[in-house]
C-alpha positions as CSV (number, residue, x, y, z in Angstrom):
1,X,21.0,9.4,32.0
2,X,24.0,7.9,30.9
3,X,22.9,4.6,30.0
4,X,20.3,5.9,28.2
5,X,22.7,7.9,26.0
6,X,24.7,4.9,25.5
7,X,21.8,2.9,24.2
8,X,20.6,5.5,21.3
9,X,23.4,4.5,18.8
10,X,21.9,5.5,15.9
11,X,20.7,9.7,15.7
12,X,17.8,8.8,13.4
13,X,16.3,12.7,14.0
14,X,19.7,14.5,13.7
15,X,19.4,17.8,11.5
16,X,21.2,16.4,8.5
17,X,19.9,12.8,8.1
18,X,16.4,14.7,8.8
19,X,17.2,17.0,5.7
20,X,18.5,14.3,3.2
21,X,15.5,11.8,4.0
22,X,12.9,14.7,3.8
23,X,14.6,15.5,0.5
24,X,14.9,11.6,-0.4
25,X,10.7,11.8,0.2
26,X,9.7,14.7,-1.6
27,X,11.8,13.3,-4.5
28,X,9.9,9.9,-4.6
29,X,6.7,11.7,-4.1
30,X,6.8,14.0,-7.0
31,X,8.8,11.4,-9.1
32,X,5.3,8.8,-8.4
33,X,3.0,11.9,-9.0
34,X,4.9,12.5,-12.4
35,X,5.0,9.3,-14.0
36,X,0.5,9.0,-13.0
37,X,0.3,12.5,-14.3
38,X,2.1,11.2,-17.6
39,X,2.1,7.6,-18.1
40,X,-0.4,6.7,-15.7
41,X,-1.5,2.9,-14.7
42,X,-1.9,-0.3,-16.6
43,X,-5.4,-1.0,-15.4
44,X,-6.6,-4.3,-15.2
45,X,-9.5,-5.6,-16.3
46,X,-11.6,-4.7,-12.7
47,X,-11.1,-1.0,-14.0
48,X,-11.5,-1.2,-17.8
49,X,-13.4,-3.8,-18.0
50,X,-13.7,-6.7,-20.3
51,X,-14.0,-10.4,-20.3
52,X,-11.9,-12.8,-17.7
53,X,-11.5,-16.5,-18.2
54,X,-10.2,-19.3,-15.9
55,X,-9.7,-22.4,-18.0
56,X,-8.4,-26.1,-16.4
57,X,-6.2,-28.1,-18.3
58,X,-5.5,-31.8,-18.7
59,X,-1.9,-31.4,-18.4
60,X,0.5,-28.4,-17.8
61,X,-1.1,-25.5,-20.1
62,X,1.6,-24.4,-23.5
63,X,1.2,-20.1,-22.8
64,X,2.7,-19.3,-26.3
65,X,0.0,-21.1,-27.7
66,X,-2.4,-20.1,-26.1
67,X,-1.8,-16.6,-27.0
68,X,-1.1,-17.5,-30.3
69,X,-4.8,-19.4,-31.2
70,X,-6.3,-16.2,-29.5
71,X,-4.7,-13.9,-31.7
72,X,-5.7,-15.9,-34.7
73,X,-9.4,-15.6,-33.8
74,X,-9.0,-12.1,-33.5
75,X,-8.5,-11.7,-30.2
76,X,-6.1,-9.2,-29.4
77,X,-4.5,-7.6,-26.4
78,X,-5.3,-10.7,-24.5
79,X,-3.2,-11.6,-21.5
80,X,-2.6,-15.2,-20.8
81,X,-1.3,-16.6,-16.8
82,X,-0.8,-19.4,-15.2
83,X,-3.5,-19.2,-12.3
84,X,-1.9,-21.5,-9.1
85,X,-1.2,-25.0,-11.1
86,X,0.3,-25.0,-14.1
87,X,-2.6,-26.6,-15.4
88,X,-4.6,-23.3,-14.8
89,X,-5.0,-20.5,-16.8
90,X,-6.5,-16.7,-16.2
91,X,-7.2,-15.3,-19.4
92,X,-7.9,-11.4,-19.4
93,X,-9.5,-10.0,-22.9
94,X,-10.3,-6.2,-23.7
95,X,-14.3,-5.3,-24.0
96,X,-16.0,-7.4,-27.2
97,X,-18.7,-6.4,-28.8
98,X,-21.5,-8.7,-29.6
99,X,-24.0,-10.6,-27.6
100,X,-22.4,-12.0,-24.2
101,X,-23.6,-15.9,-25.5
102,X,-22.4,-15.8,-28.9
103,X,-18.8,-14.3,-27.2
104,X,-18.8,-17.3,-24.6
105,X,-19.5,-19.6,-27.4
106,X,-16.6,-18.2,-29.3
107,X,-14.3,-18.3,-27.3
108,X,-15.3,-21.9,-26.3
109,X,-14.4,-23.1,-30.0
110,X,-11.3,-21.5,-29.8
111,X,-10.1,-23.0,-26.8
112,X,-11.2,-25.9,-27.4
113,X,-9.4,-25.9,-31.3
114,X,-6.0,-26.3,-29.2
115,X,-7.3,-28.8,-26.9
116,X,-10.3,-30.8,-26.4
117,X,-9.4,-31.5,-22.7
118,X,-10.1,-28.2,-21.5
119,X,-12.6,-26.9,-18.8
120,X,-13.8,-23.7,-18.8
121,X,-14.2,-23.3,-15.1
122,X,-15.3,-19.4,-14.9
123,X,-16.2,-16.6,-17.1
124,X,-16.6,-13.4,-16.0
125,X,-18.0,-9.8,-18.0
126,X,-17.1,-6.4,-16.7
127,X,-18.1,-3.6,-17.9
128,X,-16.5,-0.5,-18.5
129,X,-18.5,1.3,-16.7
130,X,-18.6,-0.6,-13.4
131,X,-14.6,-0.7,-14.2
132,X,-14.7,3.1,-13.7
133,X,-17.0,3.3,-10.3
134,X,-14.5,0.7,-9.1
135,X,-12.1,3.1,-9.8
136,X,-13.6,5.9,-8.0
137,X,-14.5,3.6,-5.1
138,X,-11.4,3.1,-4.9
139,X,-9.7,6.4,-4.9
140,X,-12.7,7.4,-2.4
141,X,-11.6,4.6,0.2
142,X,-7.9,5.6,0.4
143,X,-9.2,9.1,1.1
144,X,-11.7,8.3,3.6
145,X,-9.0,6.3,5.7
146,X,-6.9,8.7,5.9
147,X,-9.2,11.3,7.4
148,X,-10.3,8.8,9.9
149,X,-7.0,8.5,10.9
150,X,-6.1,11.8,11.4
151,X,-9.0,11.8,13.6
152,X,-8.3,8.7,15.3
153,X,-4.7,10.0,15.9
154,X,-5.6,13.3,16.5
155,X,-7.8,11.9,19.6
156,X,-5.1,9.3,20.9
157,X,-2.3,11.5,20.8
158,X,-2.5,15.8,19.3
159,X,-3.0,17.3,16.0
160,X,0.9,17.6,15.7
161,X,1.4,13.6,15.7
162,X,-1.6,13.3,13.6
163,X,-0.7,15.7,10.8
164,X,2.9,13.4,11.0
165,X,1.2,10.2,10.9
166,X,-1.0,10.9,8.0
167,X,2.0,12.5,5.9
168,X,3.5,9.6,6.4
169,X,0.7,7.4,4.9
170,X,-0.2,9.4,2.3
171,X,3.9,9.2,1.7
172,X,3.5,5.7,1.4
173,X,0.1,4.9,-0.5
174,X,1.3,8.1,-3.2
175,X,5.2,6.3,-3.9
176,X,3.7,2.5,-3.7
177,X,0.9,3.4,-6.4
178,X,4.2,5.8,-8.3
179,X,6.1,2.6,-8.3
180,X,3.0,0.4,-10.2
181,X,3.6,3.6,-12.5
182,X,6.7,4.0,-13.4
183,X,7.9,0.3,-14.1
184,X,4.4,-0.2,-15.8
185,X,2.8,-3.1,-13.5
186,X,-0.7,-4.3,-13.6
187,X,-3.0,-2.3,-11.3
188,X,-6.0,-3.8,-10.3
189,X,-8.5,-4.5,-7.3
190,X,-6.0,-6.7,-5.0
191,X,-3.3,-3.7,-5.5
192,X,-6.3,-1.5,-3.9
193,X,-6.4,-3.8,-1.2
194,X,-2.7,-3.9,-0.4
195,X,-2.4,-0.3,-0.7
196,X,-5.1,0.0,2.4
197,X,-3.3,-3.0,4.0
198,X,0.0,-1.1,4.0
199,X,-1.6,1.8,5.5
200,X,-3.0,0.0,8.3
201,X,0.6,-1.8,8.5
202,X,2.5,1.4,9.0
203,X,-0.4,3.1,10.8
204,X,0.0,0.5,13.3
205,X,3.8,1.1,13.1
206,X,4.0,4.6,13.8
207,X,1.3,4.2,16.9
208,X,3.7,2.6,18.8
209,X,6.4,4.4,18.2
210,X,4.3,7.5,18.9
211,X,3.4,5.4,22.3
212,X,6.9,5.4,22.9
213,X,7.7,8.8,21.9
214,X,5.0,9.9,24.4
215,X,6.0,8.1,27.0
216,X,9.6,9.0,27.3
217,X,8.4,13.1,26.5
218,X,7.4,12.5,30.6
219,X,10.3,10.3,31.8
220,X,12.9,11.6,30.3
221,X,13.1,15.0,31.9
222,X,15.4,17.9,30.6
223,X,15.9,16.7,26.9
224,X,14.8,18.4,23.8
225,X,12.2,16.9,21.6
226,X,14.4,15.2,19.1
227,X,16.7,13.6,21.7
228,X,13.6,11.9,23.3
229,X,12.2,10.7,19.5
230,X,15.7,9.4,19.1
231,X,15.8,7.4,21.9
232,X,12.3,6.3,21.3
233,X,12.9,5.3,17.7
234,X,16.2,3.0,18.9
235,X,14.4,1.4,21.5
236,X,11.7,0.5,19.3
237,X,14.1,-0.7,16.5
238,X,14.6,-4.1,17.1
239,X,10.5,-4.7,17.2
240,X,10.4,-2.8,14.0
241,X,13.3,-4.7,12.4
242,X,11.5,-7.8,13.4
243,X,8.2,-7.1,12.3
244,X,9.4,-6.0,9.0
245,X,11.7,-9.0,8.4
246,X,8.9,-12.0,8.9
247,X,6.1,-9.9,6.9
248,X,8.6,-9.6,4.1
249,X,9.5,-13.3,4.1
250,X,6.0,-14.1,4.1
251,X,5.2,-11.7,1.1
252,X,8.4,-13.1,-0.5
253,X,6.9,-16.8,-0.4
254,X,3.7,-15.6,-1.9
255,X,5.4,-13.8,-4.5
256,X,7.6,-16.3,-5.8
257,X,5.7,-19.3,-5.2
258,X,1.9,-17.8,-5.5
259,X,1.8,-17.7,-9.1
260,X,1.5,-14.4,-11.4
261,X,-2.4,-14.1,-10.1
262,X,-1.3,-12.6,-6.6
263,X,2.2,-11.0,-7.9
264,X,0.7,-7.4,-8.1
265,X,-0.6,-7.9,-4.0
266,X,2.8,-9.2,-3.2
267,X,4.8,-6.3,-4.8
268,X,2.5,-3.7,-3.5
269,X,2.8,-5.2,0.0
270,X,6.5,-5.3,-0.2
271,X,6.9,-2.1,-1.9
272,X,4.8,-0.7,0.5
273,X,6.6,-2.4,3.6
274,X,9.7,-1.4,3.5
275,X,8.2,2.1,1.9
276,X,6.0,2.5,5.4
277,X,8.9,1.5,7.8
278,X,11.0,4.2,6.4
279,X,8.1,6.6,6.5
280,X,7.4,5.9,10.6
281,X,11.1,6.5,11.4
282,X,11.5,9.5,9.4
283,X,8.6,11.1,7.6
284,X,6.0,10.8,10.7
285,X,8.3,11.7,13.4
286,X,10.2,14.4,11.4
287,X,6.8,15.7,10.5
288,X,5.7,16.2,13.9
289,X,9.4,17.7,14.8
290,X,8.8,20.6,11.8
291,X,5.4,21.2,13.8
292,X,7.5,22.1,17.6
293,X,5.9,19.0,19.2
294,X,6.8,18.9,22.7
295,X,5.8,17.4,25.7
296,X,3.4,21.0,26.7
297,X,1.5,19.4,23.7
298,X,0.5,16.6,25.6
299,X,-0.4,17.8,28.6
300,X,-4.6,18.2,29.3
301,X,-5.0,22.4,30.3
302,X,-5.6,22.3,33.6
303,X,-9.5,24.4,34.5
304,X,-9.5,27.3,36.4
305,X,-12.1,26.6,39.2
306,X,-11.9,30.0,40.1
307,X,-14.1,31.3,37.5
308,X,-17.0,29.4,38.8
309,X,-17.0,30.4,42.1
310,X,-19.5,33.5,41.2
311,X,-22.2,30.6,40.0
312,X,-24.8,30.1,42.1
């Protein structure tokens, strides 16, 4: 018992650090749910819809100009990126009226006004409306996973875990979507995408440590609930330090060296990263503290085979 205790340096669960990063959550919760309430998200074109261009380059593509010839045609509210090479640019426009030909055709002439070199490699239309089923196909899928992983949770480990687990997640998908809101980032389809990735990232997370929790509720005899999740959540630290690290340095390399096509995914992954480790240390294990888990909770009722001794 000793050595155990020497090993749990850190008192991850104690009352007070428990309080402040309960209070620390709620805060960035409601602060995320604010700013969509008010300012919303900067949709990109896969929810509003409108027209997306990638056009090749003989040599490295001048932005400012770019933007500039588009504006004189009377195309504005266009946003201009380099997509990968510097040779290749993504060009996002609002909905235009007018036939889809004649607009291709248009835009064609002005492209080519700046430079005769170009190729227009893809052009692709969205409509508003398909912008806004995205939207709600979206919003359905986040919901959806979460119920199935309350279930899932709920049939690996008990209700109490699973309630934690899926606070935690909704924590994380709620302040990573808050953060595209309140510094005003593009939202689109690969944010989606990163936003279901994190989930499965700190589901995955907090299984184990629940794993752990589980198994030390049996071996470790005579200690209260949040003495066992602290030891659990120390011996699992260095795994989670580790984890965390090389997916960040990963993200890091796309994000810096990917090009301002897969930015968004980057930030939403790293947002959501160090987000969702937080969340499995504190908000899914403190959740399931607040509920009076305990290792009775785990154990299968044992049936009384004295009520069927009257059957025939």
């Amino acid at each position: 018992m000793r050595l155990i205790k020497e090993k749990t340096s850190i008192n991850f669960l104690g009352s007070t650090r428990r309080r402040f990063a309960l209070a620390l959550s709620a805060a960035l919760v409601i602060a995320s749910l604010v700013s969509l309430a008010t300012r919303g998200l900067e949709f990109g074109i896969d929810f509003t819809g409108g027209i997306l261009l990638e056009v090749g380059y003989g040599e490295s593509a001048d932005l400012v100009k770019i933007r500039g010839d588009l504006a004189n045609a009377g195309y504005t509210g266009a946003q201009v990126q380099r997509f990968g090479a510097e040779e290749v640019v993504l060009v996002r426009l609002p909905p235009q009226e007018g036939d889809v030909d004649q607009i291709r055709a248009r835009l064609q002439q002005v492209l080519h006004a700046g430079d005769q070199s170009i190729v227009l490699r893809r052009v692709e239309f969205v409509s508003p409306q398909v912008g806004n089923e995205l939207a709600e196909s979206g919003a359905l899928a986040l919901v959806f996973a979460l119920m199935l992983i309350f279930i899932y949770v709920m049939i690996r480990f008990q209700w109490k875990f699973s309630a934690g687990a899926v606070t935690a997640l909704a924590h994380d998908a709620i302040v990573t979507v808050g953060f595209f809101s309140i510094f005003g980032l593009p939202f689109d389809l690969t944010v989606v995408a990163a936003v279901l990735a994190v989930i499965g990232y700190s589901l995955n997370d907090t299984v184990v440590a629940f794993d752990r929790i589980r198994e030390n509720f049996f071996s470790l005899r005579g200690m209260t609930a949040t003495e066992s999740m602290n030891i659990s959540i120390n011996e699992m630290l260095a795994r989670t330090i580790i984890t965390g690290v090389t997916t960040l340095l990963v993200l890091a390399a796309l994000l810096f060296l990917g090009g301002e096509s897969i930015a968004p995914f980057s930030i939403a992954l790293i947002v959501g990263i160090v987000v969702g480790t937080y969340s499995s240390i504190y908000t899914a294990s403190a959740t399931a503290l607040a509920l009076n888990v305990n290792a009775q909770d785990l154990i299968e009722p044992i049936k009384d085979a004295s009520l069927h001794d009257d059957l025939p």
